[in-house]
N, CA, C, O and CB atoms as a CASP TS submission, in Angstrom:
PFRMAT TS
TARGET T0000
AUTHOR 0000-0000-0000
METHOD Language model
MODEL 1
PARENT N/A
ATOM      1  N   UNK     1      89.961 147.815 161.563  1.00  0.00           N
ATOM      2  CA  UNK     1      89.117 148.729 160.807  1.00  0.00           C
ATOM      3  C   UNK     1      88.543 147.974 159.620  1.00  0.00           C
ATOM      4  O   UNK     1      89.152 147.263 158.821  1.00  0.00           O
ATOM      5  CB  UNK     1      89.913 149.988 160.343  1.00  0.00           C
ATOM      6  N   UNK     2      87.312 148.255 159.662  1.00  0.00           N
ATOM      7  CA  UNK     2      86.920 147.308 158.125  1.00  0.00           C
ATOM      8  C   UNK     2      86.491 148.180 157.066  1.00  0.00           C
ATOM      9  O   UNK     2      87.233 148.117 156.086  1.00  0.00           O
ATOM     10  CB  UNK     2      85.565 146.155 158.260  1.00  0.00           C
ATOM     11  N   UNK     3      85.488 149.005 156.954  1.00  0.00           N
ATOM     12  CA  UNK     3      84.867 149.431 155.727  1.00  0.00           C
ATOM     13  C   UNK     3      86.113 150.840 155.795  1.00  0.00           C
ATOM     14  O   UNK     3      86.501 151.285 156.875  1.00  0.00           O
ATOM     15  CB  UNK     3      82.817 149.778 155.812  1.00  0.00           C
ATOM     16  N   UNK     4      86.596 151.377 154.449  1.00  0.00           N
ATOM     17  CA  UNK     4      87.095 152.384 154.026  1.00  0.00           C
ATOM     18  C   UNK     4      86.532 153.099 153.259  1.00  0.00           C
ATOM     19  O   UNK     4      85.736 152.649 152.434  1.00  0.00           O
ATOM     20  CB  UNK     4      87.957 152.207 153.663  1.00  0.00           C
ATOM     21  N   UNK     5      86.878 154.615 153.384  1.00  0.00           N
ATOM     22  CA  UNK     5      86.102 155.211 151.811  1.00  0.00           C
ATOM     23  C   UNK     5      86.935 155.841 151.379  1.00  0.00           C
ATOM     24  O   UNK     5      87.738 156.192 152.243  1.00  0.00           O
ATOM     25  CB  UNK     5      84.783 156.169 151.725  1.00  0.00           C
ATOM     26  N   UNK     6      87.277 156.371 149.838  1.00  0.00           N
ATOM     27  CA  UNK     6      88.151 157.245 149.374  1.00  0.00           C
ATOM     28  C   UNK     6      87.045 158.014 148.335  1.00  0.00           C
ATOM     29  O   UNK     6      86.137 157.569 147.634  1.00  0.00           O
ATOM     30  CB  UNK     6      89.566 156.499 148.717  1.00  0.00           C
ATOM     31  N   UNK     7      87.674 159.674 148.631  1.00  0.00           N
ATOM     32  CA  UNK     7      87.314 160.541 147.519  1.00  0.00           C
ATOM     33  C   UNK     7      88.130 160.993 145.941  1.00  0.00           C
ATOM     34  O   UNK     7      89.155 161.666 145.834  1.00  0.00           O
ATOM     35  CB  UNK     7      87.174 161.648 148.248  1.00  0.00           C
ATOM     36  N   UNK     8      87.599 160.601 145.221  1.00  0.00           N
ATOM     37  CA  UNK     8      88.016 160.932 143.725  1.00  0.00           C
ATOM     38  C   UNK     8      88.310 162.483 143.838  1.00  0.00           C
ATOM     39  O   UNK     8      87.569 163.195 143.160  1.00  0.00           O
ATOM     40  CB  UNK     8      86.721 160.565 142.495  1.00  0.00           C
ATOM     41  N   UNK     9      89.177 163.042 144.513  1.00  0.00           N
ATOM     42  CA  UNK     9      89.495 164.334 143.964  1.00  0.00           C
ATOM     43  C   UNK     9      88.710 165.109 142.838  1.00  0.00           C
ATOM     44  O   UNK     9      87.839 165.970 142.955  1.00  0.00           O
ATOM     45  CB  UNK     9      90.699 164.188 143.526  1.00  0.00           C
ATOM     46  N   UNK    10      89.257 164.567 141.751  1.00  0.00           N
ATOM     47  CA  UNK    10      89.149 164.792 140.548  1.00  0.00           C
ATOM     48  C   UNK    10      87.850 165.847 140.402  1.00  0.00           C
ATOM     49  O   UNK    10      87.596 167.011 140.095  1.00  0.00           O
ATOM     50  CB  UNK    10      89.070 163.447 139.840  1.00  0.00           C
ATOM     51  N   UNK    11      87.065 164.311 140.946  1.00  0.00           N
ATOM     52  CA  UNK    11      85.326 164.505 140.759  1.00  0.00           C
ATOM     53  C   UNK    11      84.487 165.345 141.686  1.00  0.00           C
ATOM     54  O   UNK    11      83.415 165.891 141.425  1.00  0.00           O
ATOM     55  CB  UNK    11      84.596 163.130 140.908  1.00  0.00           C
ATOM     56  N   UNK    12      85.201 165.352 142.875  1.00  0.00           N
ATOM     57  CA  UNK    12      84.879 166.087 144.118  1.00  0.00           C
ATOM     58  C   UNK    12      84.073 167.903 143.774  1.00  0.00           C
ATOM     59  O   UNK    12      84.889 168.677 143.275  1.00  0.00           O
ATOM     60  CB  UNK    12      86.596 166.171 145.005  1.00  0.00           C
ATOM     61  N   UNK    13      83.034 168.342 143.948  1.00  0.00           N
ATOM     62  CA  UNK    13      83.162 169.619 143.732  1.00  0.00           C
ATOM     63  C   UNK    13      83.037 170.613 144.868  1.00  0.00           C
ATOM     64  O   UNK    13      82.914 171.826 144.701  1.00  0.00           O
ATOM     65  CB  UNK    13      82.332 169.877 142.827  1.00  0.00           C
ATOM     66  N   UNK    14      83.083 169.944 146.132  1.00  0.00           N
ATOM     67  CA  UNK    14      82.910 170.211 147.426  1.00  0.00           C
ATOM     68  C   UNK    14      81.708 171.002 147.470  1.00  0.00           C
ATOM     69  O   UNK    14      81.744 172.221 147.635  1.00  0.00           O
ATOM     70  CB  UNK    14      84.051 170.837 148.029  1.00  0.00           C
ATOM     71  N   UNK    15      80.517 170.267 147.312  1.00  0.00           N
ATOM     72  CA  UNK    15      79.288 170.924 147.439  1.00  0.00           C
ATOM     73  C   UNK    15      78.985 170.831 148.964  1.00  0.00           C
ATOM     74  O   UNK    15      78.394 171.762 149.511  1.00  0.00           O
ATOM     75  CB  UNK    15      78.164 170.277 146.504  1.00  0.00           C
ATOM     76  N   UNK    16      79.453 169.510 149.801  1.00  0.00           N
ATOM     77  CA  UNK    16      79.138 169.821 151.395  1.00  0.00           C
ATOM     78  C   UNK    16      78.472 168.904 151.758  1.00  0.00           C
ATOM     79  O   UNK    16      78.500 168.490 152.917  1.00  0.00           O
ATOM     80  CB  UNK    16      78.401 171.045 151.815  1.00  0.00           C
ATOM     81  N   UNK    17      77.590 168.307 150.637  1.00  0.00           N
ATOM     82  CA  UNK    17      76.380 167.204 151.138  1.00  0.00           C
ATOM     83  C   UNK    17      76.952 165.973 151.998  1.00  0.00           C
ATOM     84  O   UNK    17      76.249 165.710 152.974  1.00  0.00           O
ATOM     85  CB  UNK    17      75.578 166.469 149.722  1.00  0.00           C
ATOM     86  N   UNK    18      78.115 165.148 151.823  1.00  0.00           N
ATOM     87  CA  UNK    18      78.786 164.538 152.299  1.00  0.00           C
ATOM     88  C   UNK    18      79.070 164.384 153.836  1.00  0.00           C
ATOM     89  O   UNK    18      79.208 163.428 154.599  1.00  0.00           O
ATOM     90  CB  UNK    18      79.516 164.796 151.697  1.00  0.00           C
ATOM     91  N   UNK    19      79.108 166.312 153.994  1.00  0.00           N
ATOM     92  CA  UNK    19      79.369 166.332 155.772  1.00  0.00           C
ATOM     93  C   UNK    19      78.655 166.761 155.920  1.00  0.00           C
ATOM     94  O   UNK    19      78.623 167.031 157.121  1.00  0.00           O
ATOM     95  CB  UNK    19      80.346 166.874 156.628  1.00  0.00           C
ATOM     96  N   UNK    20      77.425 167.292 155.190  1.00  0.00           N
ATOM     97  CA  UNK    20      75.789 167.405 155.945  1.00  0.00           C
ATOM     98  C   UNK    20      75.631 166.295 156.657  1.00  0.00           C
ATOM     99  O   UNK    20      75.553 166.163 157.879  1.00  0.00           O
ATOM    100  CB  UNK    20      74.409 167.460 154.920  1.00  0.00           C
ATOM    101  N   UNK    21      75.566 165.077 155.345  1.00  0.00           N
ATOM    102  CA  UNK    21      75.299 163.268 156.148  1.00  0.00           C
ATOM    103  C   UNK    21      75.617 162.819 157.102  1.00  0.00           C
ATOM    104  O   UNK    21      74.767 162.348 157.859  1.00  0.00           O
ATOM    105  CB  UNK    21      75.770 162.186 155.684  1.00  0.00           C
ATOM    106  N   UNK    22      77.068 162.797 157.442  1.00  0.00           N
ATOM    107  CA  UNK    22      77.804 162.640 158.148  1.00  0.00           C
ATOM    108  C   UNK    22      79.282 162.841 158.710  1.00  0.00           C
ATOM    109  O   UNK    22      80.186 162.006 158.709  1.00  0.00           O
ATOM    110  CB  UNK    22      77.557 162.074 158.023  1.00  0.00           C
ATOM    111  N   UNK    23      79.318 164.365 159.269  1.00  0.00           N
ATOM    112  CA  UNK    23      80.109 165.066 159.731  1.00  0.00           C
ATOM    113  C   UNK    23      81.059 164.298 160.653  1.00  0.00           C
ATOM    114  O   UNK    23      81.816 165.101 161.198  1.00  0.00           O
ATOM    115  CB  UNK    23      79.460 166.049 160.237  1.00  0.00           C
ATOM    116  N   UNK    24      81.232 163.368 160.928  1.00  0.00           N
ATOM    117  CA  UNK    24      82.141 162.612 161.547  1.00  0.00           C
ATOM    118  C   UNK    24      82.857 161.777 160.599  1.00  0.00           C
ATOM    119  O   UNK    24      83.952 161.256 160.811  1.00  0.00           O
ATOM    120  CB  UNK    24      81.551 161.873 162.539  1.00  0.00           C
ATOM    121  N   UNK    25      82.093 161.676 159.424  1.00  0.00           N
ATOM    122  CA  UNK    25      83.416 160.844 158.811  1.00  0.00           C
ATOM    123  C   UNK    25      84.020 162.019 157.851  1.00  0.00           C
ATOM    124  O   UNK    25      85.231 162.193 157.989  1.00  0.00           O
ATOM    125  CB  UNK    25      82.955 159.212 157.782  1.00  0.00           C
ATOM    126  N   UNK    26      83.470 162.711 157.059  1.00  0.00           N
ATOM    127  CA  UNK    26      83.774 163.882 156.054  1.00  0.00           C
ATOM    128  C   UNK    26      83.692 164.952 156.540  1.00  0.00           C
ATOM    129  O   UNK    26      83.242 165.426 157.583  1.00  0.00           O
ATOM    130  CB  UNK    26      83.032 164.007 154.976  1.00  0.00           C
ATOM    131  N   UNK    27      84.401 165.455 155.272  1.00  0.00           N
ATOM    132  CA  UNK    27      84.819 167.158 156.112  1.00  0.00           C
ATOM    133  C   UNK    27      85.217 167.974 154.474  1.00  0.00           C
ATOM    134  O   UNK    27      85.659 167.429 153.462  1.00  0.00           O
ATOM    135  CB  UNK    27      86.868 167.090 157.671  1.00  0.00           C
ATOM    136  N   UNK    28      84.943 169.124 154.648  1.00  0.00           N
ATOM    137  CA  UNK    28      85.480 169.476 152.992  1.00  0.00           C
ATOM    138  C   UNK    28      86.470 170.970 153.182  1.00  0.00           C
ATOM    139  O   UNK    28      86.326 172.191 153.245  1.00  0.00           O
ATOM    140  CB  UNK    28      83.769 169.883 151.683  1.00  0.00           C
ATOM    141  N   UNK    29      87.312 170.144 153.213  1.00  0.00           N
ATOM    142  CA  UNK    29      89.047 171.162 153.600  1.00  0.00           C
ATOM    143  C   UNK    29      89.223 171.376 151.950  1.00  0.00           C
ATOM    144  O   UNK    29      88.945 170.468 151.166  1.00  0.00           O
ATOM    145  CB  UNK    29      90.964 169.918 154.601  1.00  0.00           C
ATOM    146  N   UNK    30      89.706 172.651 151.525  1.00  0.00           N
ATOM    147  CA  UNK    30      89.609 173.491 150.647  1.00  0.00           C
ATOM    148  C   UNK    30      88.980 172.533 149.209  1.00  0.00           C
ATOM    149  O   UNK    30      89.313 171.602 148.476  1.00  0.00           O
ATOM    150  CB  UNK    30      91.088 174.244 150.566  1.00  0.00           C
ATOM    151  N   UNK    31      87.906 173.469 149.421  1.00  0.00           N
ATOM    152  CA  UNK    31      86.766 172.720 148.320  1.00  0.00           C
ATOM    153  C   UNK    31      86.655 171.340 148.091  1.00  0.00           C
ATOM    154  O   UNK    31      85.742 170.912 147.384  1.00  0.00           O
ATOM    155  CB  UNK    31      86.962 173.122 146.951  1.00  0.00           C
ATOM    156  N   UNK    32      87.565 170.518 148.660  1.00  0.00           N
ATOM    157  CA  UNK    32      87.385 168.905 148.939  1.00  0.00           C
ATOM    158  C   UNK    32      87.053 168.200 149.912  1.00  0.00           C
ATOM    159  O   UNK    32      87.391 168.434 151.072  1.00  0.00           O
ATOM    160  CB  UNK    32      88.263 168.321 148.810  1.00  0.00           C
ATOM    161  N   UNK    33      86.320 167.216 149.525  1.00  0.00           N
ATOM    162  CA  UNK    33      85.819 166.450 150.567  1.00  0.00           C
ATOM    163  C   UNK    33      86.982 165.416 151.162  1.00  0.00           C
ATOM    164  O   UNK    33      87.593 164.784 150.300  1.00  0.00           O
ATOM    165  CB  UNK    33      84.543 165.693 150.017  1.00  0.00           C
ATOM    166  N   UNK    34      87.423 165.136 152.836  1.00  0.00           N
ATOM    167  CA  UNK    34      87.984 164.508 153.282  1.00  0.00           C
ATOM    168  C   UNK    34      87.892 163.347 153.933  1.00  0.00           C
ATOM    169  O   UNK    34      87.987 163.859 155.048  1.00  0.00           O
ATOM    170  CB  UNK    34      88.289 165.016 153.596  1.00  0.00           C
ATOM    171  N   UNK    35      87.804 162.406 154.123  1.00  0.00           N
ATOM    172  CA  UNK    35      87.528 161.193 154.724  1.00  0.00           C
ATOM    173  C   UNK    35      88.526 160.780 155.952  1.00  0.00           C
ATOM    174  O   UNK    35      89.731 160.554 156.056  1.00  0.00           O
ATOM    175  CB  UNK    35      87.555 160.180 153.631  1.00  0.00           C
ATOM    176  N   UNK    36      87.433 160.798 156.798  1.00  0.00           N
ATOM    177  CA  UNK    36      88.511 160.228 158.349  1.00  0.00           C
ATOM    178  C   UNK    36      87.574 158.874 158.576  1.00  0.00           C
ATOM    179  O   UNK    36      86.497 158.584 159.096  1.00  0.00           O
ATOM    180  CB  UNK    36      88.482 161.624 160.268  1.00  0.00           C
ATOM    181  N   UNK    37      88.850 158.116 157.733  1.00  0.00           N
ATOM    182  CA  UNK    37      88.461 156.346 157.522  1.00  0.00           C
ATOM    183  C   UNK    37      88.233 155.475 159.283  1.00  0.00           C
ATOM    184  O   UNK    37      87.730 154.386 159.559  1.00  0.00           O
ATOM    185  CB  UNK    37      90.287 155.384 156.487  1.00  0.00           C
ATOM    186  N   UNK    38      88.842 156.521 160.147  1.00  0.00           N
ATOM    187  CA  UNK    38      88.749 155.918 161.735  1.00  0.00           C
ATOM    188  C   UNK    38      87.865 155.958 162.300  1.00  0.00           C
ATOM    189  O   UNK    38      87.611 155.139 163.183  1.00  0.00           O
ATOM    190  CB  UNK    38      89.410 156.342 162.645  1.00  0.00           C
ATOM    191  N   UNK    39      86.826 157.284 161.855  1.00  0.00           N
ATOM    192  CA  UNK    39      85.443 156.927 162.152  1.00  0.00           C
ATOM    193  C   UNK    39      84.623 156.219 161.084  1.00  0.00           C
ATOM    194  O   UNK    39      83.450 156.317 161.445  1.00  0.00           O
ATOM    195  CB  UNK    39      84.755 158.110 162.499  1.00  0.00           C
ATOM    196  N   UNK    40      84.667 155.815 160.387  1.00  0.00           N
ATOM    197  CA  UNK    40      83.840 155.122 159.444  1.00  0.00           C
ATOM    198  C   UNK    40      82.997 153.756 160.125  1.00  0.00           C
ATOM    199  O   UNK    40      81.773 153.669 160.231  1.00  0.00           O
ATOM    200  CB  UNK    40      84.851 154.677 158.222  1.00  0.00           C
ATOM    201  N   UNK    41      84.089 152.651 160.579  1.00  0.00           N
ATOM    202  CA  UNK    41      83.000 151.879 161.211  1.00  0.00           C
ATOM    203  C   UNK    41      81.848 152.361 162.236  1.00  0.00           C
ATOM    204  O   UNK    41      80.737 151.844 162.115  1.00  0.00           O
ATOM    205  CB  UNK    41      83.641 150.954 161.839  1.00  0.00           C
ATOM    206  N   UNK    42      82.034 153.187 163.092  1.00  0.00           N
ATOM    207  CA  UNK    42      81.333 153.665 164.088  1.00  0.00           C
ATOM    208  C   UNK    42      80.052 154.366 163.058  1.00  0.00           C
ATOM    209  O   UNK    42      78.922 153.980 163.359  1.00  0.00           O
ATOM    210  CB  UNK    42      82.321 154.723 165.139  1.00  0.00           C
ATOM    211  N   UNK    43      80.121 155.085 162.202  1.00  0.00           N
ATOM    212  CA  UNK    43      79.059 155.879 161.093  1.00  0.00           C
ATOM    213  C   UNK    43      79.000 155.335 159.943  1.00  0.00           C
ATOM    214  O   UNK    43      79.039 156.064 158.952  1.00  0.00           O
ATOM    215  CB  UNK    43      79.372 157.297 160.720  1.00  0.00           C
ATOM    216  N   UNK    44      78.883 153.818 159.793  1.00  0.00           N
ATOM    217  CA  UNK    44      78.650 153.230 158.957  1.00  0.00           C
ATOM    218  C   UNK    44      77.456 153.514 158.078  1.00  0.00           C
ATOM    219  O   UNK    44      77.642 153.810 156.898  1.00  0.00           O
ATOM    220  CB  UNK    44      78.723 152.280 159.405  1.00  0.00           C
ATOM    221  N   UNK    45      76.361 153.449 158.534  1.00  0.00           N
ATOM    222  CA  UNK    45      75.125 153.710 157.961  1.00  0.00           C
ATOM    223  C   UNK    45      74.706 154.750 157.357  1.00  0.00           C
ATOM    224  O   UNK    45      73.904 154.767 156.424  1.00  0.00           O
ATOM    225  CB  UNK    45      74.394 153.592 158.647  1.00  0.00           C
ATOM    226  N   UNK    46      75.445 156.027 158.070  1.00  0.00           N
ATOM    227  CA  UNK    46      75.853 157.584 157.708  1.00  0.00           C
ATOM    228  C   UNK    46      76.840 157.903 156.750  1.00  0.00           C
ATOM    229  O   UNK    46      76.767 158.714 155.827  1.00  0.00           O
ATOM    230  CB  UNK    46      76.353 158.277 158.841  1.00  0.00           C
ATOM    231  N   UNK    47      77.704 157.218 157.058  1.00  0.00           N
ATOM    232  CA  UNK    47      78.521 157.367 155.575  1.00  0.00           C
ATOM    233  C   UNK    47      78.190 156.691 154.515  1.00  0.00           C
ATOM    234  O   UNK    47      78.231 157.322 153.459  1.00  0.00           O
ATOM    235  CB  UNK    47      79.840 157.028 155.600  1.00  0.00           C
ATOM    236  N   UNK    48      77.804 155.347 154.463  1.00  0.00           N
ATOM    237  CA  UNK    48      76.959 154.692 153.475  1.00  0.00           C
ATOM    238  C   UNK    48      75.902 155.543 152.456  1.00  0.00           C
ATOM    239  O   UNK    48      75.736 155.421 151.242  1.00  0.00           O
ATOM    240  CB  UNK    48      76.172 153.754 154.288  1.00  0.00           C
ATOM    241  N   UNK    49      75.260 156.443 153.421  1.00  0.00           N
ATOM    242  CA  UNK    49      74.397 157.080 152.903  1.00  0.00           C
ATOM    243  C   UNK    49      74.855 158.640 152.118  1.00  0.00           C
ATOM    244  O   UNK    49      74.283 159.303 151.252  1.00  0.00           O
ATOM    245  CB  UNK    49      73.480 157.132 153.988  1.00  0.00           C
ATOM    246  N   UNK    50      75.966 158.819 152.763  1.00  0.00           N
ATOM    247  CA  UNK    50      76.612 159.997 151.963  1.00  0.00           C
ATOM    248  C   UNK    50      77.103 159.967 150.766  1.00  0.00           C
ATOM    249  O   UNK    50      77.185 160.878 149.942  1.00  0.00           O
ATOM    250  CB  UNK    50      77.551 160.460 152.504  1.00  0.00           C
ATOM    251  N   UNK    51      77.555 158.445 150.676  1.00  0.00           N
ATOM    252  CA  UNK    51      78.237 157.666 149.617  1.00  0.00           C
ATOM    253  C   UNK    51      77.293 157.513 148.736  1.00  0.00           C
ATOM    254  O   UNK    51      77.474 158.097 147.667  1.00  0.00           O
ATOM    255  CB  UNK    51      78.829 156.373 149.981  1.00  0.00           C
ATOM    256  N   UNK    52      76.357 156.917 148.857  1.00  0.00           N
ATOM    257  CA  UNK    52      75.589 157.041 147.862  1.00  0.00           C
ATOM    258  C   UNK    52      74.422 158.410 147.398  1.00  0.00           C
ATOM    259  O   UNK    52      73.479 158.302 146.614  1.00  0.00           O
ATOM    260  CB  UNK    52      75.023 155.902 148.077  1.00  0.00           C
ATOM    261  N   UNK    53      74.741 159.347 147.967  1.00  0.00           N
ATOM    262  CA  UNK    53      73.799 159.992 147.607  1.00  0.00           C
ATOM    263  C   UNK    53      75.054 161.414 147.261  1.00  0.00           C
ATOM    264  O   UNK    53      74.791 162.613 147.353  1.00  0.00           O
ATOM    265  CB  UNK    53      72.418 160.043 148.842  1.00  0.00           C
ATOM    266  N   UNK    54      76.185 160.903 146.926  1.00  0.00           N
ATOM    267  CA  UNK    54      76.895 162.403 146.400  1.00  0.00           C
ATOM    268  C   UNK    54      76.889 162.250 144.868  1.00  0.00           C
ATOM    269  O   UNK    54      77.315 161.383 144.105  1.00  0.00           O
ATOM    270  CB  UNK    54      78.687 162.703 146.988  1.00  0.00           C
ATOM    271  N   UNK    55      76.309 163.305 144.722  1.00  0.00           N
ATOM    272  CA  UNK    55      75.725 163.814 143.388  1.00  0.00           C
ATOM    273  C   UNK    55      76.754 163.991 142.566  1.00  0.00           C
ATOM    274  O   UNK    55      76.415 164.161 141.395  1.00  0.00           O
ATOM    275  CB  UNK    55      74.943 165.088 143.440  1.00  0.00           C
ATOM    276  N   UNK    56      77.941 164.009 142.787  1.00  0.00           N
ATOM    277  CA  UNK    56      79.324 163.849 141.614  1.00  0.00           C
ATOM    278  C   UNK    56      80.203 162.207 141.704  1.00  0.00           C
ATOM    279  O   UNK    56      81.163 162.025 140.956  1.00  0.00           O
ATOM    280  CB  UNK    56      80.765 165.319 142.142  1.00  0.00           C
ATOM    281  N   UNK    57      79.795 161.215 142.583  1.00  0.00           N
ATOM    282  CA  UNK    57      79.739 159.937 142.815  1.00  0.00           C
ATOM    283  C   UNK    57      81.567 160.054 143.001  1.00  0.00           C
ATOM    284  O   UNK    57      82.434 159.350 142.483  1.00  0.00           O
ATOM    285  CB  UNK    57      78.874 158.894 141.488  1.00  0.00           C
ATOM    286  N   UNK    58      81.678 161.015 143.772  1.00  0.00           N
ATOM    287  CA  UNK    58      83.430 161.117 144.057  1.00  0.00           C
ATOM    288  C   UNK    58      83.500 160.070 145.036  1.00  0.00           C
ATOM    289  O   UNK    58      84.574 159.484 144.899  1.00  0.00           O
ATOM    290  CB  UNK    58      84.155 162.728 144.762  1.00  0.00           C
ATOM    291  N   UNK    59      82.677 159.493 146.145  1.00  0.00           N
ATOM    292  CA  UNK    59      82.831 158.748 147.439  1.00  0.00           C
ATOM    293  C   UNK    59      82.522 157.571 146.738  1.00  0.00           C
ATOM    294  O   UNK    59      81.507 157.192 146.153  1.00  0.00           O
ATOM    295  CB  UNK    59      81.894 159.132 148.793  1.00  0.00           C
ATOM    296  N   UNK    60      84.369 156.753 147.062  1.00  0.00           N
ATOM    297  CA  UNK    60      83.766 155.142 146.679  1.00  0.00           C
ATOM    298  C   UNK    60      84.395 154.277 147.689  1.00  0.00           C
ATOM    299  O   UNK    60      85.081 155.001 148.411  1.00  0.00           O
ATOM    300  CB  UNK    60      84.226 154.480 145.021  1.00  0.00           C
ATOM    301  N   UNK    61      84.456 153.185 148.018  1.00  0.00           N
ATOM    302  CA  UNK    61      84.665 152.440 148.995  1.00  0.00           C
ATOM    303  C   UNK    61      85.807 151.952 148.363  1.00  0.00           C
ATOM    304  O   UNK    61      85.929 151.689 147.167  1.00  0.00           O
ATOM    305  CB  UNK    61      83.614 151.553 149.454  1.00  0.00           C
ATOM    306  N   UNK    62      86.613 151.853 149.229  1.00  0.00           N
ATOM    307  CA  UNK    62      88.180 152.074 148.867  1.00  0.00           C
ATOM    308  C   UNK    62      88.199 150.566 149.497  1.00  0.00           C
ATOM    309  O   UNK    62      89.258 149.943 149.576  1.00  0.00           O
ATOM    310  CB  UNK    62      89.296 153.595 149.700  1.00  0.00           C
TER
END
């Protein structure tokens, strides 16, 4: 497995945009966003793009 991502809790406000992007890697189980790091290589480009475009910058590459 190569690329990982982790969500900052903290920062998370589970707005959804994350698994709009890409619903195979994220998921937002009670108001948080979740990361299933096993699909990540396969939706690289999709999660990349979720990553950078979440508006509370909770998704960072772990």
């Amino acid at each position: 497995m190569g690329t990982k991502f982790k969500i900052n809790s903290d920062d998370c406000t589970g707005c959804g945009l994350c698994e709009d992007a890409c619903p195979e890697v994220f998921k937002i189980v009670d108001e948080k966003s979740t990361v299933n790091n096993e699909a990540v290589d396969k939706n690289i480009a999709a999660a990349t793009e979720a990553m950078k475009s979440c508006p509370d910058n909770a998704i960072v590459s772990a």
